[in-house]
C-alpha positions in Angstrom: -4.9 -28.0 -17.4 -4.8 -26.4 -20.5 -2.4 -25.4 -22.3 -2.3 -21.5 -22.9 -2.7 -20.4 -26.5 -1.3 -17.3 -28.2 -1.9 -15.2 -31.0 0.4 -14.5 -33.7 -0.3 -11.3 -36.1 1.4 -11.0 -39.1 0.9 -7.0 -40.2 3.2 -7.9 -43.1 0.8 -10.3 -44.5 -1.7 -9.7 -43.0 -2.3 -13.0 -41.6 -2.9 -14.5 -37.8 -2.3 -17.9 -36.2 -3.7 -18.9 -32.4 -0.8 -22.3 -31.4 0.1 -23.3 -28.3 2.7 -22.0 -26.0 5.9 -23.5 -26.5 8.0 -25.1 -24.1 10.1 -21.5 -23.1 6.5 -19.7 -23.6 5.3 -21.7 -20.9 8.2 -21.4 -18.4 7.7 -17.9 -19.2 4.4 -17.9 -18.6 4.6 -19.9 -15.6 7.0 -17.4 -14.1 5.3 -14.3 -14.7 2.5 -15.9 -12.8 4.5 -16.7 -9.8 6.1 -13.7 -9.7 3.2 -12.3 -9.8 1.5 -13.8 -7.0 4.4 -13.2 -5.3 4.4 -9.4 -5.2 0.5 -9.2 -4.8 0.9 -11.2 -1.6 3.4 -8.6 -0.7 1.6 -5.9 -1.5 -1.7 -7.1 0.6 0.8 -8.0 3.4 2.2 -4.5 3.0 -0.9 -2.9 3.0 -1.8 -4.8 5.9 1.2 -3.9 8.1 0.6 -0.2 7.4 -3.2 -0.5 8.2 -2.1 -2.0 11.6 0.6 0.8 12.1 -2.0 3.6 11.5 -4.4 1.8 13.7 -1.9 1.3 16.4 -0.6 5.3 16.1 -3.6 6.7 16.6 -4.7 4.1 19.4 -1.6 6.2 21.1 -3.2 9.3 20.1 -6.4 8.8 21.7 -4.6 7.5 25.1 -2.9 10.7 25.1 -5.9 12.2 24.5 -5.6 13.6 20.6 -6.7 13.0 17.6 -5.1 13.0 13.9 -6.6 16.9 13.5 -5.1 17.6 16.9 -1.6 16.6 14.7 -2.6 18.8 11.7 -3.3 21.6 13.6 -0.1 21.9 15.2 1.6 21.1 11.2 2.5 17.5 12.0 
């Protein structure tokens, strides 16, 4: 693997400079990613559950016989 690069702008003088992470940069990095990850595997498992919720509320619905505009029309 590569090591990440990042750019260094200088407004001041006007000057840039592309280096390599450094050692805290890369832990850094590194963590950000994972945390990333992290939080879109709990959003997709998230959206998931509440997909399979919606799913499984208006499977009740239909056993009883109404529908989701059956709900609206009574304000629920």
């Amino acid at each position: 693997m590569t090591t990440p690069k990042i750019l260094i702008i200088d407004v001041e003088n006007n000057t840039q400079e592309i280096r390599d992470y450094n050692d805290d940069e890369l832990a850094q990095h590194k963590k950000d990613a994972d945390e990333a990850e992290a939080k879109a595997a709990a959003d997709e498992a998230e959206a998931e559950a509440k997909a399979q919720a919606k799913a499984a509320a208006e499977g009740k619905l239909a056993a009883l016989g109404l529908t989701t505009d059956d709900l609206r029309a009574l304000g629920l």
